[in-house]
C-alpha positions as CSV (number, residue, x, y, z in Angstrom):
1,X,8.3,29.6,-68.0
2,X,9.3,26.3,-66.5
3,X,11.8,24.5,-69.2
4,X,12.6,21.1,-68.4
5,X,15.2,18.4,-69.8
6,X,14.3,15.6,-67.4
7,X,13.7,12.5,-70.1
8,X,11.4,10.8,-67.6
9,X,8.5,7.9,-68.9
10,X,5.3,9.6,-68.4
11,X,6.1,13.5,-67.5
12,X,5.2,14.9,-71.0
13,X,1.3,13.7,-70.0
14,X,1.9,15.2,-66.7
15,X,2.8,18.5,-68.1
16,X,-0.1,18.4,-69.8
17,X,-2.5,17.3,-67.1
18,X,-1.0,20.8,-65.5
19,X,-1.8,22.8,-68.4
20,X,-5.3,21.7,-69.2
21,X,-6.0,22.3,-65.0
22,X,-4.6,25.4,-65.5
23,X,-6.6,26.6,-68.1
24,X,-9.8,25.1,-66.7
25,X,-12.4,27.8,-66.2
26,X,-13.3,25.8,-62.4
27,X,-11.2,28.3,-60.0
28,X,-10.4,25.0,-58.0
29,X,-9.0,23.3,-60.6
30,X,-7.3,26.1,-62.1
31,X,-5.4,27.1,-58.5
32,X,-4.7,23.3,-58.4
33,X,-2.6,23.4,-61.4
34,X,-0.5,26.7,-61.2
35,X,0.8,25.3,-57.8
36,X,1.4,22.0,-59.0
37,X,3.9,24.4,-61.3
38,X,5.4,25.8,-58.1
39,X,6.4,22.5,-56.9
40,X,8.2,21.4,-60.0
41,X,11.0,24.4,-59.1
42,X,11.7,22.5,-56.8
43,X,12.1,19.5,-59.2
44,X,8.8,17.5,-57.0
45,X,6.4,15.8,-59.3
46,X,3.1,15.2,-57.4
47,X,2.7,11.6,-57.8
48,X,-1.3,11.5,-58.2
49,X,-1.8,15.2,-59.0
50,X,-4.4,14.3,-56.3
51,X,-6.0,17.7,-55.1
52,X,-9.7,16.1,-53.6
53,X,-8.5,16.3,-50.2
54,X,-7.7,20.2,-50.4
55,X,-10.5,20.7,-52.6
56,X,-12.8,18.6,-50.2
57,X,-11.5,20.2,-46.7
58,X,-13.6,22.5,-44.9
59,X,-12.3,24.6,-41.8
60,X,-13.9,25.1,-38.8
61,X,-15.6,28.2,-37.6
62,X,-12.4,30.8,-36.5
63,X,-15.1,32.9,-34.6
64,X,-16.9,32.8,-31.2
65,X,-17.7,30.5,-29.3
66,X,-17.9,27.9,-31.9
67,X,-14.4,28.5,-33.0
68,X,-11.6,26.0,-33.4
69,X,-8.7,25.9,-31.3
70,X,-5.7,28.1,-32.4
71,X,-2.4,27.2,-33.9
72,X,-0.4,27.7,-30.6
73,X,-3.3,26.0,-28.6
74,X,-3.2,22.9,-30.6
75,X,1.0,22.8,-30.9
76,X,0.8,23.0,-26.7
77,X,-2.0,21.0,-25.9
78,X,-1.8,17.8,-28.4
79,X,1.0,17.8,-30.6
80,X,4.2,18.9,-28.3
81,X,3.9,15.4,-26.4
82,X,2.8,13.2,-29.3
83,X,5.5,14.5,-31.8
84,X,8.3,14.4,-28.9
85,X,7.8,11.3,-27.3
86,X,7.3,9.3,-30.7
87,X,11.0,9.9,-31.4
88,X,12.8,10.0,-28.0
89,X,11.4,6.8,-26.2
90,X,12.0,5.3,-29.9
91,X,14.3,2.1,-29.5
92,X,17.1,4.6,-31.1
93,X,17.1,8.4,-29.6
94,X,16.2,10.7,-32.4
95,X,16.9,14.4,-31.5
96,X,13.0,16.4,-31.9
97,X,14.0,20.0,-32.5
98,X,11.1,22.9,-32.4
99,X,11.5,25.9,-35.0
100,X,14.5,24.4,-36.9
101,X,15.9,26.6,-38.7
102,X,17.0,26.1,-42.4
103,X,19.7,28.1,-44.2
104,X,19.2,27.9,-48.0
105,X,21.3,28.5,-49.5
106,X,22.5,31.7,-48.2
107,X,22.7,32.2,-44.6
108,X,19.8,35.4,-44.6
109,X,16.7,37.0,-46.3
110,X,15.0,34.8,-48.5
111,X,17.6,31.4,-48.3
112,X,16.3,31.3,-44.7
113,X,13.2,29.2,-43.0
114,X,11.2,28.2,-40.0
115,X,10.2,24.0,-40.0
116,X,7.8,24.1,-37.2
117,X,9.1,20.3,-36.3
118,X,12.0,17.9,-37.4
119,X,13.0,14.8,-36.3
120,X,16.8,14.7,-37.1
121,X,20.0,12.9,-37.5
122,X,22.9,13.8,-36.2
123,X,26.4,13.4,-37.8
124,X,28.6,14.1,-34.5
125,X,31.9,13.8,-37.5
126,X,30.8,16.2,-39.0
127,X,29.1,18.2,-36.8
128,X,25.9,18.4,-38.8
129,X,21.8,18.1,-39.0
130,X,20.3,16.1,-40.7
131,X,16.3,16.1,-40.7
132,X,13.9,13.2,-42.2
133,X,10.6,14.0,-40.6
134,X,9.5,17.8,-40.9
135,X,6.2,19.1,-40.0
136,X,4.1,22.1,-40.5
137,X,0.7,23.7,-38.7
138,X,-1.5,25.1,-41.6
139,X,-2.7,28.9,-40.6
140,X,-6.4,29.1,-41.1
141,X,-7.1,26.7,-44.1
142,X,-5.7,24.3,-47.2
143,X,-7.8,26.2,-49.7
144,X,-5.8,29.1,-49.3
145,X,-2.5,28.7,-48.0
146,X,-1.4,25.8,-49.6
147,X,1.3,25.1,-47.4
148,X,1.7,21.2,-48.6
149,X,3.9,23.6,-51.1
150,X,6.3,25.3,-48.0
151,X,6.8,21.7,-46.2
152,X,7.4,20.0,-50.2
153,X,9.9,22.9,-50.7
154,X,11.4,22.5,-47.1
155,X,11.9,18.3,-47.9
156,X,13.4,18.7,-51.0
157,X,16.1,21.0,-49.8
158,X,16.8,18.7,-46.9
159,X,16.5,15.4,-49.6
160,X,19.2,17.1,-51.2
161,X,21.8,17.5,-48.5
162,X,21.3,14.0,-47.5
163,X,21.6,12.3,-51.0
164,X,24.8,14.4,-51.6
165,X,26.3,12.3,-49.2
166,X,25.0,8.7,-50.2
167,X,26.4,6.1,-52.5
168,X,25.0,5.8,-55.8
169,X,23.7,2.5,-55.1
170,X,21.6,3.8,-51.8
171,X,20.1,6.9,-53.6
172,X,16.3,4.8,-53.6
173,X,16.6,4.2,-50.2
174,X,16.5,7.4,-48.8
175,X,13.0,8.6,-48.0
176,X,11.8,12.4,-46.3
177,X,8.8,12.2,-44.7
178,X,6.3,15.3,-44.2
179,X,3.4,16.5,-42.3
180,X,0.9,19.1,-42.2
181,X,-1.4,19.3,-38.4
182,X,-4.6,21.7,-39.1
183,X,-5.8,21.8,-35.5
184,X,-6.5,18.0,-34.3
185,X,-5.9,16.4,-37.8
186,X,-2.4,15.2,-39.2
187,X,-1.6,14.4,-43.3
188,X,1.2,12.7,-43.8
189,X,3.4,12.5,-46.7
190,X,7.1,11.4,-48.6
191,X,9.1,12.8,-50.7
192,X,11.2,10.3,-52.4
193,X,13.8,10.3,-55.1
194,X,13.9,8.9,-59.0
195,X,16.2,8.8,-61.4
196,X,15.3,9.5,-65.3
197,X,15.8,7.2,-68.1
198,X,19.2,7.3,-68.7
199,X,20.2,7.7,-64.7
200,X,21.9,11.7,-65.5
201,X,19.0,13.6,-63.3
202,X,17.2,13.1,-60.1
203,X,13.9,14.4,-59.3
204,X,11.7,13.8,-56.1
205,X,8.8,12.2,-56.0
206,X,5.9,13.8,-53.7
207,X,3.1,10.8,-51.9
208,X,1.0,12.9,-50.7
209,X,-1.8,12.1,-47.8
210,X,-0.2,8.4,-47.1
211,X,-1.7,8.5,-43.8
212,X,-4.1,10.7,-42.1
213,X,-5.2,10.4,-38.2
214,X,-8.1,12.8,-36.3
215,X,-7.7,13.3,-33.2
216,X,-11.3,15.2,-32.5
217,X,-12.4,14.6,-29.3
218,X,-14.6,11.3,-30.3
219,X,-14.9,7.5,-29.9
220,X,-11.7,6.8,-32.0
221,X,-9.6,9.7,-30.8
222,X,-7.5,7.5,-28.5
223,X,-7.3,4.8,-30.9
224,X,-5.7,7.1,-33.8
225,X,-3.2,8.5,-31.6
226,X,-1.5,5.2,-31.0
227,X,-2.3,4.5,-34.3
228,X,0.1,7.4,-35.2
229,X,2.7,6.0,-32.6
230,X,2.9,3.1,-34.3
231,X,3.2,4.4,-37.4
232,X,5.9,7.1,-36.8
233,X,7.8,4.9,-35.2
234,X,7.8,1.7,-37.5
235,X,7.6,3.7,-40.8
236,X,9.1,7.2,-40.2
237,X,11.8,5.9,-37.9
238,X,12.4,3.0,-39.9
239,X,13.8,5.3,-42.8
240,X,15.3,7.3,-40.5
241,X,17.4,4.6,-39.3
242,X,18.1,3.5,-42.8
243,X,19.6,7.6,-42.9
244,X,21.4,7.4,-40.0
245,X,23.4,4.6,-41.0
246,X,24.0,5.9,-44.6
247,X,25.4,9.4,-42.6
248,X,27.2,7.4,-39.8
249,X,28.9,5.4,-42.8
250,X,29.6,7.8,-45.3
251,X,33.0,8.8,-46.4
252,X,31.9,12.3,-47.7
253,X,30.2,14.2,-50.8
254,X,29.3,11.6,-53.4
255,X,30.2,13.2,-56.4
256,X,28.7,10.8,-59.1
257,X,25.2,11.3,-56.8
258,X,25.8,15.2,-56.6
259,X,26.0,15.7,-60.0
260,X,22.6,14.5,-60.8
261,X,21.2,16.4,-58.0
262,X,18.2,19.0,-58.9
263,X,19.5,22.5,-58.9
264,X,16.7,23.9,-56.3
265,X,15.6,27.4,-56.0
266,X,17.6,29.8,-53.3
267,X,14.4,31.4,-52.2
268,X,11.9,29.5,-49.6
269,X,8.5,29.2,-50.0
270,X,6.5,31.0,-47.3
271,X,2.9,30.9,-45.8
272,X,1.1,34.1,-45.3
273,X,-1.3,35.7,-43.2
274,X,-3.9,37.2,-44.6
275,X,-7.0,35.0,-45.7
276,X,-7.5,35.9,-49.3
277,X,-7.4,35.0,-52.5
278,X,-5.6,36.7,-55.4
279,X,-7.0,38.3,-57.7
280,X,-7.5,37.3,-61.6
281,X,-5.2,39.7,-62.9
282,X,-2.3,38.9,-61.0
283,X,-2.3,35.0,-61.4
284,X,0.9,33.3,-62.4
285,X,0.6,31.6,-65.7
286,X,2.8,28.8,-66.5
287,X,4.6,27.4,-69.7
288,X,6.9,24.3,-70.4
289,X,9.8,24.7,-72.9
290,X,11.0,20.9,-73.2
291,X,14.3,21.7,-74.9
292,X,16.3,23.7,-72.0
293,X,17.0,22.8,-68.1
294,X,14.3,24.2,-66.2
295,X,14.9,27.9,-64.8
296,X,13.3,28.8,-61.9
297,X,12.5,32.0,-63.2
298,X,11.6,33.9,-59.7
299,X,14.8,32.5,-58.4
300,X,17.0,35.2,-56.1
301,X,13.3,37.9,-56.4
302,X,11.5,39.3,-53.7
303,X,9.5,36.7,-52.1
304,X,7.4,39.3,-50.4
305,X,3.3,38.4,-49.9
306,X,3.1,41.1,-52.1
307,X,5.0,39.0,-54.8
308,X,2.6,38.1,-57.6
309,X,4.6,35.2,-58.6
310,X,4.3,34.0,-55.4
311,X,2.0,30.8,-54.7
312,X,0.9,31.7,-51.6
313,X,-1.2,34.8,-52.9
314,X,-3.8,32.2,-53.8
């Protein structure tokens, strides 16, 4: 149960746009709207509930000779250039960091995780991180491991450090952007914060597929990639600038902005690697009491595959 106290224009219909997609008796629809649910733990609202290009996607062959390259082949061969040059022949150095590694909250087990890619900011004061670009490869395929959810959960923790430390009067300026390469293709994404009626609560906005550039071996393949350039550095870098000088100029924790803050889950969420589907009588079923803060009701649990709570055992 998912009890929320946000007083935000619009969110009861959202709820109930969940619900009903929940219930639906189209598997599609139904999977749709149980991990929209995981993502409001994290206090993200999908922004469209938009699901079509998930729905829509379909992977290519994993076998013989007709297979698609592999998730190591296509981080080597394509993406460790584009990704790494884009930010440090920017007109400001951004530090690209491989595998960074996140510590949430605790320092081991389940408040721990793997970004495949972050560009970051770095606050030499204070010795700190602080990423606004994170990427993730998808294993296998979107219809099953959903892991628009891991690089959602993986923004909003990072979201959350960085507005701790902004002024009141910046908080809408801040923008974490996200992306998810399956092979040759790249979605991108933000994650962007809102205040509720009365200005007490924070939640995150998620835009997801913003942009999307295919780099398949084809007439328009050069074309997209400097498409991409030009989009990671005059949009992503843009807010990253925007963070940099909000870090480089603040004094310390903002505790009028803190206070509003989303209390996010400890545990991350994980892909997995086994390609199937869970079965009907372990799927999570979600409810919304309006009265109480939301609990995250899994919060500090195993977070095993295993986990039937889990989203990724769709």
């Amino acid at each position: 149960m998912l009890s929320i106290c946000y007083d935000v224009s619009g969110m009861k219909e959202y709820y109930d746009i969940l619900l009903k997609r929940q219930k639906s008796q189209i598997e599609a629809l139904s999977r749709s709207g149980r991990h929209l649910f995981q993502l409001l733990k994290w206090s993200i609202v999908d922004t469209s509930t938009t699901v079509n290009s998930v729905l829509s996607y379909c992977p290519a062959s994993s076998l013989w000779l007709e297979s698609g390259p592999s998730e190591s082949h296509s981080k080597i061969q394509l993406w460790s250039r584009i990704l790494s040059d884009a930010f440090i022949y920017n007109l400001v150095h951004f530090e690209p960091i491989w595998e960074y590694h996140q510590l949430v909250p605790e320092h081991f087990g389940s408040g721990s995780s793997y970004c495949d890619f972050v560009a970051v900011v770095k606050d030499e004061r204070r010795n700190r991180l602080f990423p606004f670009f994170i990427i993730e490869f998808e294993r296998h395929d979107r219809e099953i491991h959903k892991d628009h959810a891991v690089v959602a959960a993986e923004a909003a923790f990072e979201l959350n450090r960085l507005l701790s430390l902004v002024p009141e009067s910046k908080v809408l300026e801040v923008r974490v952007h996200v992306g998810l390469i399956s092979n040759s293709i790249i979605s991108l994404g933000i994650l962007r914060p809102f205040y509720n009626d009365d200005r007490t609560a924070i939640l995150f906005a998620y835009d997801r597929d913003v942009a999307t550039f295919s780099l398949r071996d084809d007439s328009d393949k050069l074309l997209n990639a400097l498409k991409l350039l030009v989009y990671l550095r005059e949009v992503v870098c843009k807010d990253g600038l925007i963070i940099k000088d909000l870090v480089d100029n603040s004094p310390g924790i903002c505790d009028n902005v803190t206070m509003t803050l989303p209390k996010l889950p400890t545990w991350m969420e994980k892909s997995r690697e086994s390609s199937t589907y869970t079965p009907k009588i372990k799927k999570v079923k979600y409810g919304i009491d309006m009265d109480d803060h939301y609990s995250a009701g899994n919060e500090g649990g195993d977070d095993s595959d295993d986990n039937e709570d889990d989203y990724c055992n769709e």
